[in-house]
N, C-alpha and C positions, 0 to 999 in steps of 0.2 A: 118568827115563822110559826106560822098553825098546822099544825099535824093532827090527821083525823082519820079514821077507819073510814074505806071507801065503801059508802053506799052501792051496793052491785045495780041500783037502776042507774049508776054513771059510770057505769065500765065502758061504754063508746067513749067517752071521752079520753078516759087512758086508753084504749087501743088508738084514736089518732096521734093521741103522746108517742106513743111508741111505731106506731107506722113510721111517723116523720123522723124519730131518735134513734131508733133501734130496733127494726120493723124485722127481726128474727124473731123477735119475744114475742109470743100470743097470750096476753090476758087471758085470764079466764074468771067466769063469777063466781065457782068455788072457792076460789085463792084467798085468803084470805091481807086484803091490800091495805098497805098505809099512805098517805097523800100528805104533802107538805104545802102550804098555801104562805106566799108573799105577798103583801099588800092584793090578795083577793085571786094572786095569781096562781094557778098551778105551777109550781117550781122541783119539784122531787117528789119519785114515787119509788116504794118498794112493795114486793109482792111473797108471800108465804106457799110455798104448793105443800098439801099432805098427803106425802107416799106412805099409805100403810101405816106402821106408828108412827111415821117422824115428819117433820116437817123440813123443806127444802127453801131457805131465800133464794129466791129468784130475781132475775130482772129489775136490780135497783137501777133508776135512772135518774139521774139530774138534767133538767133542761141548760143545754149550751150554755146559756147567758148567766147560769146563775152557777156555772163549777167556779171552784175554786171562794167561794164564799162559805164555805162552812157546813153546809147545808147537808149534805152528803153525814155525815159528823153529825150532825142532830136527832135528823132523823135517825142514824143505828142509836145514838145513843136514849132518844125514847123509846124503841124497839126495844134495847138492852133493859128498862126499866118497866117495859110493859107489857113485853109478847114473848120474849126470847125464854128457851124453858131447855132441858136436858131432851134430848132427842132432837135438836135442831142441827143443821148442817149445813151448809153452800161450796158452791163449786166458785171458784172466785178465779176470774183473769188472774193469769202470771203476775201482771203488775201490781194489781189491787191488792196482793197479800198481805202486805204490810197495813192498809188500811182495816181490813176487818182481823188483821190482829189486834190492833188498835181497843175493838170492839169485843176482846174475849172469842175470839175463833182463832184455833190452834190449828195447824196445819198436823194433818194424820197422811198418812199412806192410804192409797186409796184401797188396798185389801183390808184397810182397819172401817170400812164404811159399813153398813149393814147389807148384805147382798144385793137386794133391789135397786138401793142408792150408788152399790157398786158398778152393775150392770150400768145405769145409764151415766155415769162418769165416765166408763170405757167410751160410752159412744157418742157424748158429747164432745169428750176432748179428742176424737179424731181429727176434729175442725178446727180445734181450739186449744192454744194452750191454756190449761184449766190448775189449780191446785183444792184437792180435797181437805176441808179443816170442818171442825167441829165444835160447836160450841161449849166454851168453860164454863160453869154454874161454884162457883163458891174456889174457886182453883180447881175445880174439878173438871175433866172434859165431860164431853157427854157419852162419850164411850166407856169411861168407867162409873157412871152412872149406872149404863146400861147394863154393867155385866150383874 
């Protein structure tokens, strides 16, 4: 797989990734996005939002035909190696937890987020069962970084 920082003049293109995948998620060209290409395809995207200091994973998705191959796993783990940094954070499906534990994100309590990030976990996970984790930098999370 090729993984590459999204160009923001092909942000239409992942928004119809995501219309037809997961059409709650709205792209944006601030985000800062990584893209995964198979044999020239677009196969997996993940996207970075930055609230104030910290940055929030957003919206990873894998296209259908390609879960369960790995792909998902690659890409955190060049993220892990070349974006991910102390002050990062996501809100992760109940089931997904184990996955981006996987990836150095430790499940916190969601009063342990930084306020801003608090507020909108309360009201994301109205909708959703969500789990607040934080990413680890050296065995460290990023909350005891922060302090």
């Amino acid at each position: 797989m090729r993984i590459e920082q999204l160009d923001p003049i092909k942000l239409p293109l992942i928004s119809r990734l995501y219309k037809a995948y997961y059409p709650s998620a709205k792209p944006k060209k601030e985000e800062l996005t990584f893209v995964g290409y198979v044999d020239g395809d677009l196969a997996c995207v993940t996207r970075f939002r930055i609230i104030e200091s910290h940055r929030l994973l957003t919206g990873m998705l894998v296209i259908p035909s390609y879960r369960g191959s790995g792909l998902a796993h690659q890409l955190m783990s060049y993220c892990k190696d070349s974006v991910l940094a102390k002050g990062d954070f996501c809100f992760a499906y109940a089931h997904l937890e184990k996955f981006y534990a996987k990836h150095n994100f430790k499940t916190i309590e969601p009063e342990q987020l930084p306020k801003h990030l608090q507020v909108m976990f309360e009201r994301y996970s109205r909708k959703k069962r969500l789990v607040a984790m934080a990413y680890q930098l050296d065995g460290k999370c990023a909350l005891e970084l922060l302090e």
